[in-house]
C-alpha positions in Angstrom: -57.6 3.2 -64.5 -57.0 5.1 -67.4 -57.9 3.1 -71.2 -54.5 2.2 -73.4 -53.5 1.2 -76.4 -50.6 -1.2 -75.7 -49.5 -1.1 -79.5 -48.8 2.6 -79.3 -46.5 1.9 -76.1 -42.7 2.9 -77.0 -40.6 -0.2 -76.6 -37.9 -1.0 -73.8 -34.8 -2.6 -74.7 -32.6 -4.1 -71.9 -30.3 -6.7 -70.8 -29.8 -7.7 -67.7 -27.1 -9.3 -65.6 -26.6 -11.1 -62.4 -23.4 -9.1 -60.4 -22.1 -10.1 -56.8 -23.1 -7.5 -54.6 -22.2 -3.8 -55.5 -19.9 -1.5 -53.3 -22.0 0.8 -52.6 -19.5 3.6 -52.0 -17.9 2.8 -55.1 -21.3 3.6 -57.3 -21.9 6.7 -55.9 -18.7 8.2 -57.1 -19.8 7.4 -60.8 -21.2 10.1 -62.6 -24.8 11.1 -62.4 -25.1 9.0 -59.6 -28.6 9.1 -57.6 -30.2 6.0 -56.0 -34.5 5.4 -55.5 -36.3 3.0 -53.2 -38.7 0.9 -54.9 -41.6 -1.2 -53.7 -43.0 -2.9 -56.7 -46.0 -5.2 -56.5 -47.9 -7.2 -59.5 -51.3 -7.2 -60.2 -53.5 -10.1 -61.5 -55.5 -9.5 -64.4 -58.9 -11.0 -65.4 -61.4 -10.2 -68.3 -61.5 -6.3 -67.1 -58.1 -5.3 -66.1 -54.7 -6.4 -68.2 -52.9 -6.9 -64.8 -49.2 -5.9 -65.2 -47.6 -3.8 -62.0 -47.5 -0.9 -59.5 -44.3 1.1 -57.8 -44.3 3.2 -55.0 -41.0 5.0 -55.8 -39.1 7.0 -53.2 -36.8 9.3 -54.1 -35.3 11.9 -51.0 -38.3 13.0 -49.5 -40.7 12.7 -52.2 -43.0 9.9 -53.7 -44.3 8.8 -56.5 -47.1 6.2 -57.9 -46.9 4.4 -61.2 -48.6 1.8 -62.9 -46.9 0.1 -65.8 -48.1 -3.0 -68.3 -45.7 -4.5 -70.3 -46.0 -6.8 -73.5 -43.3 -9.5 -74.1 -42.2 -9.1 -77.9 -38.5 -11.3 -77.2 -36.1 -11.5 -73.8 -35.0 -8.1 -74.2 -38.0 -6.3 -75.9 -41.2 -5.7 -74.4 -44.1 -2.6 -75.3 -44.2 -0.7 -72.1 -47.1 1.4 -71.2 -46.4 3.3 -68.0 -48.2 5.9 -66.5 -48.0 8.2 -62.8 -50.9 7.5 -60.6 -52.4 9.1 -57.2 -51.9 7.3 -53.9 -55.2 6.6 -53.8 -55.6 4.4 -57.0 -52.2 3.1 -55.4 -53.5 1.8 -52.4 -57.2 0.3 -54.5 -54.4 -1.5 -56.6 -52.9 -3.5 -54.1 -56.2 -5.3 -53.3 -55.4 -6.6 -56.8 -52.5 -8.2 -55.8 -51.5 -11.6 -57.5 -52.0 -14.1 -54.8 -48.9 -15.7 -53.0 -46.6 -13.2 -53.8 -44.7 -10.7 -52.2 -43.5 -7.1 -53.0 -40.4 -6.4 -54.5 -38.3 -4.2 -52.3 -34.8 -2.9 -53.5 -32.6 0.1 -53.6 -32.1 1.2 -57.8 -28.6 2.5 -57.8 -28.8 4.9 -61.0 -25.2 6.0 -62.8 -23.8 6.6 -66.1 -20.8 4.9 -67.3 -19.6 4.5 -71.8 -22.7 6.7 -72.6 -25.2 4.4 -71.0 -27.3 4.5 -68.1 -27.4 1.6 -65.7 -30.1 0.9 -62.7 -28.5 -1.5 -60.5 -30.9 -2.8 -58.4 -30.0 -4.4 -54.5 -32.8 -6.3 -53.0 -33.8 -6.8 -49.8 -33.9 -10.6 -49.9 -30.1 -11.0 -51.3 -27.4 -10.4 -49.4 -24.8 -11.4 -52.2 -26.0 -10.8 -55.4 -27.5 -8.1 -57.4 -28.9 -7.5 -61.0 -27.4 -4.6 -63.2 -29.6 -3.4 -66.2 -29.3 -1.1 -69.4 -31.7 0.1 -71.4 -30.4 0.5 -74.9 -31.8 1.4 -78.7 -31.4 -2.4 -80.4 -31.3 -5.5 -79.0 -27.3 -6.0 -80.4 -25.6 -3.0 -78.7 -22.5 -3.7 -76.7 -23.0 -3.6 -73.0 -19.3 -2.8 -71.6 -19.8 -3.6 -67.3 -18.6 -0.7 -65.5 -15.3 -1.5 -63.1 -16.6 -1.4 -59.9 -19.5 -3.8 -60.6 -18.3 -7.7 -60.8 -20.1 -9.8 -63.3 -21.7 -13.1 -62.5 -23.5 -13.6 -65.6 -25.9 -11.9 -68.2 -29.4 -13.3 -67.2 -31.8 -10.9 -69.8 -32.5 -14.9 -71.2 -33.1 -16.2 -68.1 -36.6 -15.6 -67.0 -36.3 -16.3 -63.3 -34.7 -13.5 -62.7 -37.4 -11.2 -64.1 -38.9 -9.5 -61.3 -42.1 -11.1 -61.4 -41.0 -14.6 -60.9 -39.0 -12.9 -57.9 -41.9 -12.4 -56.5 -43.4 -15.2 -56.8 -40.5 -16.9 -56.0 -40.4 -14.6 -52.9 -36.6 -13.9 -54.1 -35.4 -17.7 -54.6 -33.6 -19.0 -57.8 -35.6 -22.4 -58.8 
C-alpha cells in the first residue's frame, strides 16, 4: 500500500438523500447516463494501516480496483485520498476486512441533471428505497432533485445511512 498524506487529499462535498426506488428506465433517458456495479468492502485499521475501504467497480466488461481513505471534517465534507489498485492487492485487502460486516453491493446509476452530476445508488438489500448523491463545490449549494427521482428525505446528517454503518448494519436502519 502506497504512503499518503491525508492533508494533501482534495475534499468531497456531498449531500445525500434517501428516494423511493428509482425507475430505472426513466434514468437512463437522462443525459450522460451510464450505470457501474459496485462491490465495496471496509477495511479495519490498526497501528500500521489507516483502514478506510476497497471497490471492485464494474463497468461493461471491464474492472477496476480502488482503495480510498476518507477523513470526516463535517456531514458533508470529508479529505478523500483515493487511489487505483491491482487485483492482487484487491484480493490481500479483503483479509482485512472489518469483522461482522458485509460488502456493499449496489448498481451506481450516474446522470446529469441542472449542471450537476448525481450517482444514484440501488442496493441489493432494498427493495424500496434508494440513496441519490451530489457532489458539489461548498457545503450551501442548492441541490434541485431531478423529476423522475421521488424524495423521501435528505439524509447527508444522518449517519446511518453512510455506507459503512450499512454494512455493518448489513443494510438495516437502527
Amino acid at each position: 500500500m502506497e504512503k499518503f498524506d491525508i492533508n494533501k487529499a482534495p475534499l468531497e462535498i456531498e449531500r445525500k438523500f434517501l428516494i423511493r426506488y428509482p425507475d430505472i428506465d426513466a434514468l437512463r433517458e437522462m443525459p450522460g447516463y451510464r450505470v457501474v456495479h459496485i462491490e465495496q468492502t471496509y477495511l479495519s485499521a490498526d497501528s500500521n494501516f489507516k483502514g478506510g475501504r476497497i471497490r471492485r467497480i464494474t463497468d461493461g466488461a471491464s474492472t477496476r480496483y480502488v482503495y480510498t481513505f476518507k477523513e470526516r471534517l463535517s456531514d458533508m465534507t470529508r479529505l478523500e485520498f483515493e487511489h487505483e489498485i491491482g487485483e492482487a492487492e484487491y484480493l490481500e485487502l479483503l483479509s482485512r476486512r472489518t469483522p461482522n460486516t458485509i460488502t456493499i453491493e449496489k448498481d451506481r446509476h450516474i446522470f446529469e441533471y441542472a449542471d450537476l452530476t448525481y450517482e444514484l445508488d440501488v442496493y441489493t438489500f432494498w427493495d424500496e428505497q434508494a440513496t441519490l448523491e451530489a457532489e458539489v463545490d461548498s457545503e450551501d449549494t442548492p441541490i434541485p432533485i431531478p423529476p423522475c427521482v421521488e424524495l423521501i428525505r435528505e439524509v447527508t446528517h444522518d449517519r446511518r445511512y453512510n455506507n459503512s454503518q450499512l454494512a455493518v448494519n448489513q443494510g438495516k436502519i437502527e
